[in-house]
C-alpha positions, 0 to 999 in steps of 0.5 A: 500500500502506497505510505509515500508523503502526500507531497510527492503526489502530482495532485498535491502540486496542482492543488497548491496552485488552483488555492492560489485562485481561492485567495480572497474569495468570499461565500456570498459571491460563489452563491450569487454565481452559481444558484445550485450550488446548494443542491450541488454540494449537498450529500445525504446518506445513513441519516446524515447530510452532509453540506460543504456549500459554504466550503470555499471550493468548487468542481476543480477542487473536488477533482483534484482532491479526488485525484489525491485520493486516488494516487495515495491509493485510498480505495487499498486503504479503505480495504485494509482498514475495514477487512481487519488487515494491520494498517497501524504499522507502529504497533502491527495491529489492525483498526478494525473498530467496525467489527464492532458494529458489524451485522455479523461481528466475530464470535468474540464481539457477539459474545460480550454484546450479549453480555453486556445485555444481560449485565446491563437488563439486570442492572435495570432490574432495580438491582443497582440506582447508580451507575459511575464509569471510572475512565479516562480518554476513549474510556469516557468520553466516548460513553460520557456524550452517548449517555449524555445525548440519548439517556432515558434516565431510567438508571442514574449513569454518571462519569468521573475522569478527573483525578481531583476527588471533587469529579468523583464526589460529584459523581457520587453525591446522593448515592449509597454503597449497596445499590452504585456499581461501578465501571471501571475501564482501563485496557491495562488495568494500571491507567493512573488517573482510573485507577485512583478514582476506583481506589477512592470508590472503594475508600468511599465504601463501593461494594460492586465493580464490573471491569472493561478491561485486557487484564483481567487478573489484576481486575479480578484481584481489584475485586470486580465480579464482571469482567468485560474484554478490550481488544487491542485491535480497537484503539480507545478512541473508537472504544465506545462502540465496544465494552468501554460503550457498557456504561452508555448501554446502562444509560440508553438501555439496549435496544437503544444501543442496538441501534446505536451500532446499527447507526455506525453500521449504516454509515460503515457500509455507505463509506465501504461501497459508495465513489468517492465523489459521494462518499461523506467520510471521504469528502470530509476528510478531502476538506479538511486536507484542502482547509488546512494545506491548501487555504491555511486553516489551522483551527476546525470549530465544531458547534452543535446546536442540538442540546443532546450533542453539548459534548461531542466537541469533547468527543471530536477532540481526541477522535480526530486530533490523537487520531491525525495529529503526528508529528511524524510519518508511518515511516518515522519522518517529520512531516512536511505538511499539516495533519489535524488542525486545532479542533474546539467548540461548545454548544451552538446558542450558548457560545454565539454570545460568547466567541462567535 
C-alpha cells in the first residue's frame, strides 16, 4: 500500500496552485454565481447530510482532491482498514473498530454484546440506582456524550475522569454503597488517573465493580465480579462502540444501543461501497486536507446546536486530533505538511454570545 508523503503526489502540486485562485474569495459571491450550488454540494446518506456549500471550493477542487485520493491509493486503504488487515504499522495491529458494529461481528464481539445485555437488563432490574464509569480518554468520553445525548434516565449513569476527588464526589453525591456499581475501564488495568478514582470508590465504601478491561487478573484481584474484554485491535478512541460503550448501554438501555451500532453500521457500509465523489467520510476528510494545506486553516470549530450533542466537541477532540495529529510519518519522518488542525467548540446558542 502506497505510505509515500502526500507531497510527492502530482495532485498535491496542482492543488497548491488552483488555492492560489481561492485567495480572497468570499461565500456570498460563489452563491450569487452559481444558484445550485446548494443542491450541488449537498450529500445525504445513513441519516446524515452532509453540506460543504459554504466550503470555499468548487468542481476543480473536488477533482483534484479526488485525484489525491486516488494516487495515495485510498480505495487499498479503505480495504485494509475495514477487512481487519494491520494498517497501524507502529504497533502491527489492525483498526478494525467496525467489527464492532458489524451485522455479523466475530464470535468474540457477539459474545460480550450479549453480555453486556444481560449485565446491563439486570442492572435495570432495580438491582443497582447508580451507575459511575471510572475512565479516562476513549474510556469516557466516548460513553460520557452517548449517555449524555440519548439517556432515558431510567438508571442514574454518571462519569468521573478527573483525578481531583471533587469529579468523583460529584459523581457520587446522593448515592449509597449497596445499590452504585461501578465501571471501571482501563485496557491495562494500571491507567493512573482510573485507577485512583476506583481506589477512592472503594475508600468511599463501593461494594460492586464490573471491569472493561485486557487484564483481567489484576481486575479480578481489584475485586470486580464482571469482567468485560478490550481488544487491542480497537484503539480507545473508537472504544465506545465496544465494552468501554457498557456504561452508555446502562444509560440508553439496549435496544437503544442496538441501534446505536446499527447507526455506525449504516454509515460503515455507505463509506465501504459508495465513489468517492459521494462518499461523506471521504469528502470530509478531502476538506479538511484542502482547509488546512491548501487555504491555511489551522483551527476546525465544531458547534452543535442540538442540546443532546453539548459534548461531542469533547468527543471530536481526541477522535480526530490523537487520531491525525503526528508529528511524524508511518515511516518515522517529520512531516512536511499539516495533519489535524486545532479542533474546539461548545454548544451552538450558548457560545454565539460568547466567541462567535
Amino acid at each position: 500500500m502506497n505510505t509515500t508523503s502526500p507531497t510527492e503526489c502530482t495532485a498535491w502540486t496542482q492543488l497548491g496552485a488552483h488555492a492560489e485562485s481561492w485567495r480572497g474569495v468570499q461565500l456570498r459571491e460563489l452563491f450569487d454565481n452559481d444558484a445550485e450550488r446548494s443542491a450541488q454540494l449537498n450529500v445525504e446518506a445513513a441519516g446524515v447530510r452532509y453540506d460543504y456549500s459554504r466550503q470555499r471550493l468548487g468542481a476543480m477542487t473536488l477533482r483534484l482532491l479526488s485525484h489525491l485520493a486516488e494516487e495515495r491509493g485510498l480505495a487499498e486503504w479503505r480495504e485494509a482498514l475495514l477487512s481487519g488487515k494491520v494498517v497501524n504499522s507502529t504497533e502491527n495491529r489492525p483498526a478494525w473498530h467496525t467489527a464492532l458494529r458489524a451485522a455479523k461481528p466475530p464470535k468474540e464481539v457477539a459474545e460480550t454484546l450479549e453480555r453486556m445485555r444481560s449485565l446491563a437488563k439486570a442492572a435495570h432490574s432495580g438491582k443497582f440506582k447508580r451507575v459511575v464509569n471510572l475512565g479516562t480518554g476513549g474510556s469516557d468520553l466516548g460513553p460520557r456524550l452517548v449517555a449524555d445525548a440519548l439517556s432515558n434516565k431510567a438508571l442514574d449513569v454518571r462519569f468521573a475522569a478527573n483525578v481531583d476527588p471533587h469529579d468523583l464526589g460529584r459523581a457520587l453525591e446522593g448515592a449509597a454503597p449497596d445499590s452504585t456499581l461501578f465501571v471501571i475501564a482501563s485496557k491495562t488495568f494500571t491507567t493512573q488517573e482510573t485507577m485512583s478514582n476506583a481506589e477512592a470508590a472503594k475508600r468511599w465504601g463501593g461494594k460492586h465493580f464490573y471491569a472493561v478491561s485486557a487484564n483481567v487478573e489484576l481486575a479480578k484481584k481489584f475485586g470486580a465480579s464482571e469482567v468485560l474484554p478490550m481488544w487491542d485491535w480497537v484503539g480507545g478512541r473508537f472504544s465506545v462502540w465496544s465494552a468501554v460503550g457498557f456504561a452508555a448501554m446502562c444509560a440508553i438501555g439496549t435496544e437503544a444501543f442496538d441501534e446505536f451500532l446499527a447507526g455506525g453500521r449504516e454509515v460503515d457500509e455507505h463509506f465501504a461501497a459508495t465513489p468517492l465523489e459521494k462518499n461523506i467520510p471521504v469528502l470530509m476528510a478531502l476538506v479538511g486536507v484542502w482547509n488546512t494545506n491548501f487555504l491555511g486553516a489551522t483551527t476546525h470549530a465544531v458547534l452543535p446546536y442540538a442540546n443532546a450533542l453539548r459534548l461531542l466537541p469533547a468527543y471530536l477532540q481526541q477522535l480526530d486530533m490523537e487520531s491525525n495529529g503526528k508529528r511524524v510519518d508511518r515511516n518515522g519522518k517529520a512531516v512536511d505538511y499539516a495533519t489535524a488542525p486545532v479542533l474546539w467548540g461548545a454548544e451552538g446558542t450558548v457560545s454565539q454570545h460568547s466567541f462567535h
